[in-house]
Structure formats: C-alpha cells, structure tokens
N, CA, C and O atoms as a MOPAC input file, in Angstrom:
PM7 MOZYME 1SCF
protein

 N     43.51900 1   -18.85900 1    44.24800 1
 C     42.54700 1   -18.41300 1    45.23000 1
 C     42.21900 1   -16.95200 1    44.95500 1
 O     43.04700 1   -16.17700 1    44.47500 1
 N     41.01900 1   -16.62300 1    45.26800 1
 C     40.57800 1   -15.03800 1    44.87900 1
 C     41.22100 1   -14.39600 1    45.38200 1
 O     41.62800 1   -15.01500 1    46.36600 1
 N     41.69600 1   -13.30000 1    45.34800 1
 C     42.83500 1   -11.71600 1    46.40300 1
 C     42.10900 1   -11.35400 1    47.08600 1
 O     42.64100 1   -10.69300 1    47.97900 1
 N     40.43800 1   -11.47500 1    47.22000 1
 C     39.92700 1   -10.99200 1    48.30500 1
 C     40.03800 1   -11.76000 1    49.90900 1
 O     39.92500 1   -11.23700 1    51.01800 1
 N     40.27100 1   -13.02600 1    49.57500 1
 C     39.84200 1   -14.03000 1    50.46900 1
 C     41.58900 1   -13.68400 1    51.83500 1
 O     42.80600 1   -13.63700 1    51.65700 1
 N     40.51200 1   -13.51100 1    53.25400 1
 C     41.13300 1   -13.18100 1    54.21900 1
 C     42.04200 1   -14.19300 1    55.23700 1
 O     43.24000 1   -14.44400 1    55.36700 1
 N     40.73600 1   -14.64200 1    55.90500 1
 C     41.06800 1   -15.81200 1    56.71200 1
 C     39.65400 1   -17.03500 1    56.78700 1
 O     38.59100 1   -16.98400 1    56.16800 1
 N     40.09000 1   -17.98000 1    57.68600 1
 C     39.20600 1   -19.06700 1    57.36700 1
 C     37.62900 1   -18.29700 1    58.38100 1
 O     36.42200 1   -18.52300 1    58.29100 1
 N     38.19500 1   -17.64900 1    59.00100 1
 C     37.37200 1   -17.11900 1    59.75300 1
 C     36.26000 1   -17.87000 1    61.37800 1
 O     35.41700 1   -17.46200 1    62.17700 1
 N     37.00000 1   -19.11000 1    61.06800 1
 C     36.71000 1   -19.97600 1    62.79500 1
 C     36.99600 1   -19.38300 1    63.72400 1
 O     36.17300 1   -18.98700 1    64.55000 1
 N     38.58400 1   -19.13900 1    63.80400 1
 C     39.66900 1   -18.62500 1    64.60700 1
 C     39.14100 1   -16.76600 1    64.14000 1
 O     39.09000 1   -16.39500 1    62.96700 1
 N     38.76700 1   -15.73000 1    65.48800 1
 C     38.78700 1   -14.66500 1    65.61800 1
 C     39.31900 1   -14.10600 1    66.58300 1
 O     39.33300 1   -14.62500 1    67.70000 1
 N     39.94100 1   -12.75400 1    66.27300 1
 C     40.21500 1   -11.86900 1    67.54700 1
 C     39.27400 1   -11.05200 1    67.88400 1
 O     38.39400 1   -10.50000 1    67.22300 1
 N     39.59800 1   -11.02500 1    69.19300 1
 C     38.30000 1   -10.00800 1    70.06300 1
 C     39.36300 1    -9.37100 1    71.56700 1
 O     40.28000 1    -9.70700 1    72.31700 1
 N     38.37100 1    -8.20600 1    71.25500 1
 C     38.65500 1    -7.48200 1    72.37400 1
 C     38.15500 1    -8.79200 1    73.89300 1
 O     37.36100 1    -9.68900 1    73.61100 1
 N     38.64800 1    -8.71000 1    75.15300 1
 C     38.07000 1    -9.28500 1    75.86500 1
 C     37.22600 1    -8.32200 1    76.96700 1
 O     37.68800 1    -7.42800 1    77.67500 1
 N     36.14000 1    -8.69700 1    76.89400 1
 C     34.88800 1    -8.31100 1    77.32500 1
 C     34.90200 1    -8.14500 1    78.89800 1
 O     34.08600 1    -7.47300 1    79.53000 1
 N     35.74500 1    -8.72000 1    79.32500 1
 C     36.21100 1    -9.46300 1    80.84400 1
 C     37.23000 1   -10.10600 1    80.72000 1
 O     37.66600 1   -10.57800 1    79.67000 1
 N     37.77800 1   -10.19000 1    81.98000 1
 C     39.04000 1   -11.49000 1    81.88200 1
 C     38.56100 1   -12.81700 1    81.91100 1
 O     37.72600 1   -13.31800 1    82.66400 1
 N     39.32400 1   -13.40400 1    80.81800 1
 C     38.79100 1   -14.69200 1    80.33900 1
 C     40.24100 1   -15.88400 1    80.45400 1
 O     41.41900 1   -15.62800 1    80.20100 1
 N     39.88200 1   -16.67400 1    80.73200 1
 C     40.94400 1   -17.77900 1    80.66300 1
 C     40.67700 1   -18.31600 1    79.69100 1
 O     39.63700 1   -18.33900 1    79.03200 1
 N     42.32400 1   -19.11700 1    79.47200 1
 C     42.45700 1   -20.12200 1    78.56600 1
 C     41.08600 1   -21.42900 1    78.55100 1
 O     40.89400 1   -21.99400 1    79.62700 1
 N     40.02900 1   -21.92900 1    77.10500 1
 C     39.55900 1   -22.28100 1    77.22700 1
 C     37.95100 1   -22.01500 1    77.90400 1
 O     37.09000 1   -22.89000 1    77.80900 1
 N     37.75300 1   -20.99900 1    78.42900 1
 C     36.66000 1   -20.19000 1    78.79500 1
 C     36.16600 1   -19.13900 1    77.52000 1
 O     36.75900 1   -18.27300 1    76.87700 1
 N     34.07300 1   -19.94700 1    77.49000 1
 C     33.29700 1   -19.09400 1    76.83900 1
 C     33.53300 1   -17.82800 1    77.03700 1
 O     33.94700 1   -17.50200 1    78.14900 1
 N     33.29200 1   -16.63900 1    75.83800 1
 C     32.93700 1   -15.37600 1    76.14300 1
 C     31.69700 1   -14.55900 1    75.16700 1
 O     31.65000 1   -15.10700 1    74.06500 1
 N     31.00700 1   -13.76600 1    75.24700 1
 C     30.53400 1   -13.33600 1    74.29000 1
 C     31.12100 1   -12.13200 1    73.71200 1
 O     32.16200 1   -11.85700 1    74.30700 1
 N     30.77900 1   -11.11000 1    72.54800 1
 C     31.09100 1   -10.40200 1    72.25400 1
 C     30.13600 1   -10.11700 1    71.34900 1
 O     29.65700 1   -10.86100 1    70.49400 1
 N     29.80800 1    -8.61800 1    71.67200 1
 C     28.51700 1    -8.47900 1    71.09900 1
 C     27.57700 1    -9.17100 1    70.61000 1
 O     26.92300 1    -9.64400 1    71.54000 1
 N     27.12900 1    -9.50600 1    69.50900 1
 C     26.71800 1   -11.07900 1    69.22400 1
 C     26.89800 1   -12.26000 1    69.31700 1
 O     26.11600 1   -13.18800 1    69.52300 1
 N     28.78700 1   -12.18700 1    69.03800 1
 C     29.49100 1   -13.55300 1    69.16300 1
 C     29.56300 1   -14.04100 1    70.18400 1
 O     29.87700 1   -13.42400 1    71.20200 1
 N     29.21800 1   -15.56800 1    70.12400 1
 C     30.03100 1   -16.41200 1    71.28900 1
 C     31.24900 1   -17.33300 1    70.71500 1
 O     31.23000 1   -18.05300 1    69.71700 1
 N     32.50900 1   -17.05800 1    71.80600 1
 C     33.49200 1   -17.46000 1    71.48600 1
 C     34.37900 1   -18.46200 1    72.21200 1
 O     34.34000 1   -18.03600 1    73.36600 1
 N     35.16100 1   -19.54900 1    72.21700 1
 C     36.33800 1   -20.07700 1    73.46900 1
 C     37.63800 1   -19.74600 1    73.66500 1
 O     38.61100 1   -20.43200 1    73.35100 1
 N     37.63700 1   -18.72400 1    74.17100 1
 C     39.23000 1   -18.05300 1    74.53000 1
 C     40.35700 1   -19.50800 1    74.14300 1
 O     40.44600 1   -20.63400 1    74.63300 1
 N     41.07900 1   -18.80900 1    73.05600 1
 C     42.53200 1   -19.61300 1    73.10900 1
 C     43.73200 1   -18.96700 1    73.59900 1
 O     44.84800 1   -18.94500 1    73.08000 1
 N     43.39600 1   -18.52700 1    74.50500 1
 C     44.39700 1   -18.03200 1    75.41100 1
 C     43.83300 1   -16.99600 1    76.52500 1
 O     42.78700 1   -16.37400 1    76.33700 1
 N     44.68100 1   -16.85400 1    77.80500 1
 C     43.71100 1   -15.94300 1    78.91300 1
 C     44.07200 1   -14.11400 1    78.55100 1
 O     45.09700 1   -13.49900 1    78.25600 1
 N     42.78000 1   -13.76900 1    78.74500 1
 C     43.10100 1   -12.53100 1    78.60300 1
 C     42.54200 1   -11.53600 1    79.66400 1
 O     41.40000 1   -11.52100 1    80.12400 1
 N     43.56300 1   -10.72500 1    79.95100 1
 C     42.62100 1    -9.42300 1    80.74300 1
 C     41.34300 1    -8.80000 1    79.77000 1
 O     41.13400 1    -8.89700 1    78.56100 1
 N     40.60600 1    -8.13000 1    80.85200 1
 C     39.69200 1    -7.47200 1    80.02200 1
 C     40.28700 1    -6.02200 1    79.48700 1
 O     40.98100 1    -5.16400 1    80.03200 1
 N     39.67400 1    -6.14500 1    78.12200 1
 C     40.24900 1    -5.29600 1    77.14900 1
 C     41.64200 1    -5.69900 1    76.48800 1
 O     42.25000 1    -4.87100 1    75.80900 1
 N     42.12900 1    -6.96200 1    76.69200 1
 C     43.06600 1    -7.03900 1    76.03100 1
 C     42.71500 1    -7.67900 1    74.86500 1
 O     41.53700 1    -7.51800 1    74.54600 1
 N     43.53300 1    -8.50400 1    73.97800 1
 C     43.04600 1    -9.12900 1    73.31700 1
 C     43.03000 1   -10.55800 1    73.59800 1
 O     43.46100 1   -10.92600 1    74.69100 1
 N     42.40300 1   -11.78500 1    72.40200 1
 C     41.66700 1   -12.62400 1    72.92400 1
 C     41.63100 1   -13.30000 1    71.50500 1
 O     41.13600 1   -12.55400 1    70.66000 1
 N     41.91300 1   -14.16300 1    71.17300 1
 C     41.65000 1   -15.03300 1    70.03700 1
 C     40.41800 1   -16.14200 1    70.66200 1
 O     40.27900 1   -16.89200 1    71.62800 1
 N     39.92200 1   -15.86500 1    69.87600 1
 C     38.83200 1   -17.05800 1    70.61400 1
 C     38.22000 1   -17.76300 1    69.22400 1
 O     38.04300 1   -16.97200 1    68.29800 1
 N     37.78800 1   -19.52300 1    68.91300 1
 C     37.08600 1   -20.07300 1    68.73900 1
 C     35.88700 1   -20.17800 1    68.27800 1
 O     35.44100 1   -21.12600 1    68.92500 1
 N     34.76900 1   -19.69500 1    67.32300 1
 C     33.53700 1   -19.59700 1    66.87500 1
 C     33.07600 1   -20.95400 1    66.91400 1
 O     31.98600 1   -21.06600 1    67.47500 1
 N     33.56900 1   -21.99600 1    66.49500 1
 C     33.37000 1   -23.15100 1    66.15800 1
 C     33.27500 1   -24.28500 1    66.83200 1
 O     33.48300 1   -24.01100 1    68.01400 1
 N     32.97400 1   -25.93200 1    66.64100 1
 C     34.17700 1   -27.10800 1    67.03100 1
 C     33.33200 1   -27.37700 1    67.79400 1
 O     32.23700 1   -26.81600 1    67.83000 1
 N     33.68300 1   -28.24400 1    68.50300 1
 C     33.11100 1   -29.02100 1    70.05700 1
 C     33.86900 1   -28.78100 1    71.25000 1
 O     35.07900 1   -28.85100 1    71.46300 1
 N     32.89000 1   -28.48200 1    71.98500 1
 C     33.60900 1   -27.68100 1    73.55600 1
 C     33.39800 1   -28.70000 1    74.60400 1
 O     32.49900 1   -29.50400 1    74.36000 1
 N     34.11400 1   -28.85600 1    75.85900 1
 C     33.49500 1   -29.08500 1    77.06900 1
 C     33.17000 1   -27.84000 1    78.06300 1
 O     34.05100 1   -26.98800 1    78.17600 1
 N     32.22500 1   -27.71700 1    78.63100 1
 C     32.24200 1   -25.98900 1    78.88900 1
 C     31.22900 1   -26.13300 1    80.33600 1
 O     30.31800 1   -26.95400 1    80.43900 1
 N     31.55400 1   -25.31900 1    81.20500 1
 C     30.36100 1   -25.06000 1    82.10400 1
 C     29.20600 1   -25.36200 1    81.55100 1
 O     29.07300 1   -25.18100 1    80.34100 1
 N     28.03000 1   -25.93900 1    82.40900 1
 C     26.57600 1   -26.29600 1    82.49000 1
 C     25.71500 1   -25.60600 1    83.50100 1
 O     26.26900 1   -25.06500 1    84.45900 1
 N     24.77200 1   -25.58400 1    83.41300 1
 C     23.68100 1   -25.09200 1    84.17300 1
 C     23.60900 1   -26.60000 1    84.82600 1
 O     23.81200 1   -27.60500 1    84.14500 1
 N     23.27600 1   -26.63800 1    86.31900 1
 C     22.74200 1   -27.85300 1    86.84900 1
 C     21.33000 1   -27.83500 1    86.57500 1
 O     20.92700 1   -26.98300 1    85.78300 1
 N     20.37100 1   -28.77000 1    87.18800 1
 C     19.27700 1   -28.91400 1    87.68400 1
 C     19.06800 1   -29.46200 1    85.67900 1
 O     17.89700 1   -29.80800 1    85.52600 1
 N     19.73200 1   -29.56000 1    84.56600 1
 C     19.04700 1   -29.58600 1    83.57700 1
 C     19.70000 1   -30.73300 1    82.89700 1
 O     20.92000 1   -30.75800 1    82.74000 1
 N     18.99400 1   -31.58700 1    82.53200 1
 C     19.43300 1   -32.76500 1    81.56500 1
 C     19.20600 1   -32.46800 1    79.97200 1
 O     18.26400 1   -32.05900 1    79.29300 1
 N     20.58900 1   -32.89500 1    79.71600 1
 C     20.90000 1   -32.45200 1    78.02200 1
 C     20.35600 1   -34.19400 1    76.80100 1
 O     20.50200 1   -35.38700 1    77.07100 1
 N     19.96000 1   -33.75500 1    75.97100 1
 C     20.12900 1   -34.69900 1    75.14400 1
 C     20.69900 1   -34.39700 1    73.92700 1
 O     20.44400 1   -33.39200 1    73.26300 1
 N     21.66700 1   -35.49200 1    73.56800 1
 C     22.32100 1   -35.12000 1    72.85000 1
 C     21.75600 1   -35.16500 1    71.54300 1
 O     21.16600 1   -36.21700 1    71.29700 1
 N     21.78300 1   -34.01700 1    70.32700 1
 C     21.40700 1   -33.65200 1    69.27400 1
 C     20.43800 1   -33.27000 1    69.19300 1
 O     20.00700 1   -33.00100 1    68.07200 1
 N     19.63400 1   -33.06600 1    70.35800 1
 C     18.32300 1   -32.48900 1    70.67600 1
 C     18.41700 1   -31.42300 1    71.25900 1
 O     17.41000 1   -30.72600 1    71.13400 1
 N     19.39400 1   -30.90100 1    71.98900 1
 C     18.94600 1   -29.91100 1    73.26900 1
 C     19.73200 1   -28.62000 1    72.01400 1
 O     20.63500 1   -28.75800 1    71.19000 1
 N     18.88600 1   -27.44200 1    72.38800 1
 C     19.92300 1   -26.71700 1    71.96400 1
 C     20.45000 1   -25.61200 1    73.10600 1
 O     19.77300 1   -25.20700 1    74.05200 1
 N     21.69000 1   -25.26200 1    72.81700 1
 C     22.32300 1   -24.51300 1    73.76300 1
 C     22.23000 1   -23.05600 1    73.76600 1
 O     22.01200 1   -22.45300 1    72.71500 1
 N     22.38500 1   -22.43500 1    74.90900 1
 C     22.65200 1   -21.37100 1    74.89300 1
 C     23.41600 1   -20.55800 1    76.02200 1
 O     23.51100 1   -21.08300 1    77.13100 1
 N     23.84100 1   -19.58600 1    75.84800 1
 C     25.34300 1   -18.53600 1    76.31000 1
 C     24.28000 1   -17.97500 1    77.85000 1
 O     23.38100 1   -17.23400 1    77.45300 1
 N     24.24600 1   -18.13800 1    79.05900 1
 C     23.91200 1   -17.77400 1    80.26600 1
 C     25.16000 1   -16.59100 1    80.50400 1
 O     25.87100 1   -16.98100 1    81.43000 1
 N     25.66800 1   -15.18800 1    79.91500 1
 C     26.39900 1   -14.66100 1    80.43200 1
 C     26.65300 1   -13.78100 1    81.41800 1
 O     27.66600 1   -13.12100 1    81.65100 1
 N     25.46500 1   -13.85800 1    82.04900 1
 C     25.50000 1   -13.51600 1    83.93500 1
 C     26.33600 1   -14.56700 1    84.25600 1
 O     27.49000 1   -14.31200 1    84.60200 1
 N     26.02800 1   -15.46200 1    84.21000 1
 C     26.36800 1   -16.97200 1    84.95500 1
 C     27.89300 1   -17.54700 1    84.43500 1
 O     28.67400 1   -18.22000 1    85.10800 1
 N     28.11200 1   -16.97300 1    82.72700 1
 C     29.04600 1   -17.52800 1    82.26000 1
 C     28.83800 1   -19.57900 1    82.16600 1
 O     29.64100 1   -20.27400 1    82.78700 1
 N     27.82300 1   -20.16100 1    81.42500 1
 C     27.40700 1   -21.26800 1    81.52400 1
 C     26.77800 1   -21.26100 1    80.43300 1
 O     26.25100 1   -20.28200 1    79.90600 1
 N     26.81300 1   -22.76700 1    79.90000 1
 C     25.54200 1   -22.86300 1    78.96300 1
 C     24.34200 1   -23.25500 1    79.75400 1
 O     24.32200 1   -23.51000 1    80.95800 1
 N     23.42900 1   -23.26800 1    78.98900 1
 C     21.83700 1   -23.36100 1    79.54500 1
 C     21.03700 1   -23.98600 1    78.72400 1
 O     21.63300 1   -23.68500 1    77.69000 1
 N     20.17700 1   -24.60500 1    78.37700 1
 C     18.96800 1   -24.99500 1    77.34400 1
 C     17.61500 1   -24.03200 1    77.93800 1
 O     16.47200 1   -24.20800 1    77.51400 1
 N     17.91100 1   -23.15900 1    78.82400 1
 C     16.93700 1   -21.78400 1    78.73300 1
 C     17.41200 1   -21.02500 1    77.96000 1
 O     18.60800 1   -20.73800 1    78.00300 1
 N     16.39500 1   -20.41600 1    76.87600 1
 C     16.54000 1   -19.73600 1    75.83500 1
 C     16.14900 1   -18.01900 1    76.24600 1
 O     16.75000 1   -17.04300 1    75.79600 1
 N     15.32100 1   -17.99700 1    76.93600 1
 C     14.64500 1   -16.76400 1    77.51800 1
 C     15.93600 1   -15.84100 1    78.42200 1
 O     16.24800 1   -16.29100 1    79.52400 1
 N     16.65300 1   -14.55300 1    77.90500 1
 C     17.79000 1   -13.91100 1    78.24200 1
 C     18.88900 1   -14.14900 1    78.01500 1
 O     19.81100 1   -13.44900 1    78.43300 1
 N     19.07500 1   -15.40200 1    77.15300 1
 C     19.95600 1   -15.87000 1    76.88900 1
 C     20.88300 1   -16.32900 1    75.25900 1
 O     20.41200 1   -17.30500 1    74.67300 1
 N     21.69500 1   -15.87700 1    74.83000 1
 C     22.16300 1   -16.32500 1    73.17700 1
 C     21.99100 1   -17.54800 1    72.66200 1
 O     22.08200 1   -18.46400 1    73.47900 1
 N     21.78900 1   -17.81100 1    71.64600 1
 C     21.25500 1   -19.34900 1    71.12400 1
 C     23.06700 1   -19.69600 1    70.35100 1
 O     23.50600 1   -19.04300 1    69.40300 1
 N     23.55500 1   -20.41600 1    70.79000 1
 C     25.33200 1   -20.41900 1    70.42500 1
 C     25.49000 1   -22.30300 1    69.90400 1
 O     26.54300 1   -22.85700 1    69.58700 1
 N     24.31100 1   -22.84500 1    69.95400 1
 C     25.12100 1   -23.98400 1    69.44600 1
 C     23.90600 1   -25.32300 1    69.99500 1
 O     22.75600 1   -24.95200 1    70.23100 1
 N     24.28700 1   -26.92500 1    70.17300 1
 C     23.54500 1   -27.92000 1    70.63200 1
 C     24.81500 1   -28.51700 1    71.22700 1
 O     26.01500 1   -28.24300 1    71.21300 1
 N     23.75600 1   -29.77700 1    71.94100 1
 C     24.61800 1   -30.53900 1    73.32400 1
 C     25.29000 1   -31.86500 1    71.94100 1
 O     24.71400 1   -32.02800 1    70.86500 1
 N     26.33400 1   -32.49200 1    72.28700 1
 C     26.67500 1   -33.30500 1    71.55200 1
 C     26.44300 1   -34.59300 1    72.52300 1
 O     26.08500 1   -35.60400 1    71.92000 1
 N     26.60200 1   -34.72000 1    74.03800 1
 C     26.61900 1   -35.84400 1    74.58300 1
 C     25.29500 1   -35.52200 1    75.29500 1
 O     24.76600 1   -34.42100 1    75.14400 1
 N     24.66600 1   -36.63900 1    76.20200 1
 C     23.76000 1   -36.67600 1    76.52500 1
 C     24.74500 1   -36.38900 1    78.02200 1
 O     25.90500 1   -36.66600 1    78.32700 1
 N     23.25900 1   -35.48000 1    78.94300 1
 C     24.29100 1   -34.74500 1    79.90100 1
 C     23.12500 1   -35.12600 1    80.87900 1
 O     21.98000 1   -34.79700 1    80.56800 1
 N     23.45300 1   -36.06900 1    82.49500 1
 C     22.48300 1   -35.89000 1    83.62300 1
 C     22.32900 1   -33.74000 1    84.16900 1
 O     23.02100 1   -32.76500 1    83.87500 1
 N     21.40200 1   -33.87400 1    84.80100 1
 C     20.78700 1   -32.47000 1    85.60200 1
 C     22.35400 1   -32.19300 1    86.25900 1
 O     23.11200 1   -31.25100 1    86.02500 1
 N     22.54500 1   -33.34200 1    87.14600 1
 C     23.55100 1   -33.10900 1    87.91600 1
 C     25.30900 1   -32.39300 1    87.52400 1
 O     26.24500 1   -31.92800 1    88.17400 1
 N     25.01200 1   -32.65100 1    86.18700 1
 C     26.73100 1   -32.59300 1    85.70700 1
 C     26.95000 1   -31.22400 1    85.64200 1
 O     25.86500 1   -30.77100 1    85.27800 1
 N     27.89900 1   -30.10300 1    85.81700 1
 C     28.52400 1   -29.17100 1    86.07200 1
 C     29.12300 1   -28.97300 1    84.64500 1
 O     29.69100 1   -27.88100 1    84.60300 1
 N     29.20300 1   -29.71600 1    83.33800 1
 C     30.12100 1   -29.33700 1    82.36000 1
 C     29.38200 1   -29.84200 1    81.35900 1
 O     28.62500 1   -30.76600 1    81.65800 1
 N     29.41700 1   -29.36900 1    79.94900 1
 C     28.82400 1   -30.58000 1    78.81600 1
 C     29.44100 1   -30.16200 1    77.62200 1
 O     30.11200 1   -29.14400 1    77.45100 1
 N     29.12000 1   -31.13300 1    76.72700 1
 C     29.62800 1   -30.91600 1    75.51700 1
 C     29.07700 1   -30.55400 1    74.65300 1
 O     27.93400 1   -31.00700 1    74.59500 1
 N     29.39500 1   -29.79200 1    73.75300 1
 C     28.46100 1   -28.76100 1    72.92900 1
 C     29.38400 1   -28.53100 1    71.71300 1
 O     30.58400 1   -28.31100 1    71.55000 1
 N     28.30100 1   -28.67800 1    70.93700 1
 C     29.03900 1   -28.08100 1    69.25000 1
 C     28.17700 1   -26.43600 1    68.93500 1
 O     27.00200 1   -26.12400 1    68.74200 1
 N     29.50700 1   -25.66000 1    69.01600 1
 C     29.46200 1   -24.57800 1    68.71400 1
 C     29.00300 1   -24.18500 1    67.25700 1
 O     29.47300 1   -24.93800 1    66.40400 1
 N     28.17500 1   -23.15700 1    66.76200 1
 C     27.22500 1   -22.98000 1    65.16100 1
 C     28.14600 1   -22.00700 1    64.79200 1
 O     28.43500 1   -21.99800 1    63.59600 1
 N     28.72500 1   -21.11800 1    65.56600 1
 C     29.58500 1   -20.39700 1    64.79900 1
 C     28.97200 1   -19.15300 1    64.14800 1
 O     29.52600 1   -18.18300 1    63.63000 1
 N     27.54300 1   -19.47600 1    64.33400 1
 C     26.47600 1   -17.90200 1    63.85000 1
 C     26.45800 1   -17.20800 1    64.89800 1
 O     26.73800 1   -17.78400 1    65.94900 1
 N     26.09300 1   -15.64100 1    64.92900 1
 C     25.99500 1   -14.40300 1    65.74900 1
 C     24.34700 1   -14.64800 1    66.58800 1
 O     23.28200 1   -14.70500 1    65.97300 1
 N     24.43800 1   -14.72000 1    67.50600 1
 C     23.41100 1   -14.92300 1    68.38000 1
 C     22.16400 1   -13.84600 1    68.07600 1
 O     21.14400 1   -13.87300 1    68.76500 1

C-alpha cells in the first residue's frame, strides 16, 4: 500500500458543533455527518459521512425512494427535500408518507 495512504476516510472526527447524541445528524462546516457517539458541544465526535441512515424527517413531505433528494434542515436538525437554505447531503432510500417523522436516506459522503 502507498505510505501516504491515511484512513478510509467514511469514519471522521469532528469537533461537535452542538451537543449531539449517539446516532444524531450534525453538520460541520460543509460536512454532514451521524454522530457515533454523544458528544458535548466542542467536544469531540466521530461521526459517519456515509451508509444508510434512519434519521429525522420533515413532515407534511412524501419521499420517493431513489428519487427524492435529501437535504440537512440544520435549524430544525431534520432532513428535508427543500433544497432552498438547506445542504444537499444525500437521497431517500425508502419511499416515505408526508406523515412519517423519520426516513431513510443514503448518505453521498460529499461536502455540501
């Protein structure tokens, strides 16, 4: 393997932006991430770039799956398929009613 090569780079540390729980979105500067573990704010924070999440939803909005794309609501801490104020972090994997409170989403792992 080359001597330069670091880490796989899925798995990152981050300062936490806020206190974040285990399993809870966060952003960070560009990044959006899923806390693998809870952290105070300013502590640290390994979080997730990647993978498939179940994660807070915006109500009132129906997802389709491989169609909708997602994005980081971090007033709200939610995903959204409103793009307007919001980070573009990934698409819905399941098809989601208006009503549902949570959805599933595959994370892109690119900087918003």
């Amino acid at each position: 393997m080359a001597g330069n090569f670091i880490q796989p780079g899925d798995t990152m540390t981050f300062v936490a932006p806020y206190a974040v729980a285990s399993g809870a979105g966060f952003m960070v500067g560009a990044m959006f991430a899923v806390a693998l573990n809870a952290a105070a704010i300013g502590a640290s924070v390994e979080g997730k770039i990647n993978g498939v999440w179940t994660l807070p939803k915006a109500t009132g909005e129906a997802w389709v799956a491989f169609t909708t794309k997602l994005y980081w609501d971090n007033t709200n801490k939610r995903l959204t398929s409103t793009a307007s104020g919001n980070s573009y972090v990934g698409i819905a994997v399941q098809n989601q009613a208006s009503g549902d409170t949570t959805g599933r989403a595959r994370l892109n792992g690119v900087p918003a």
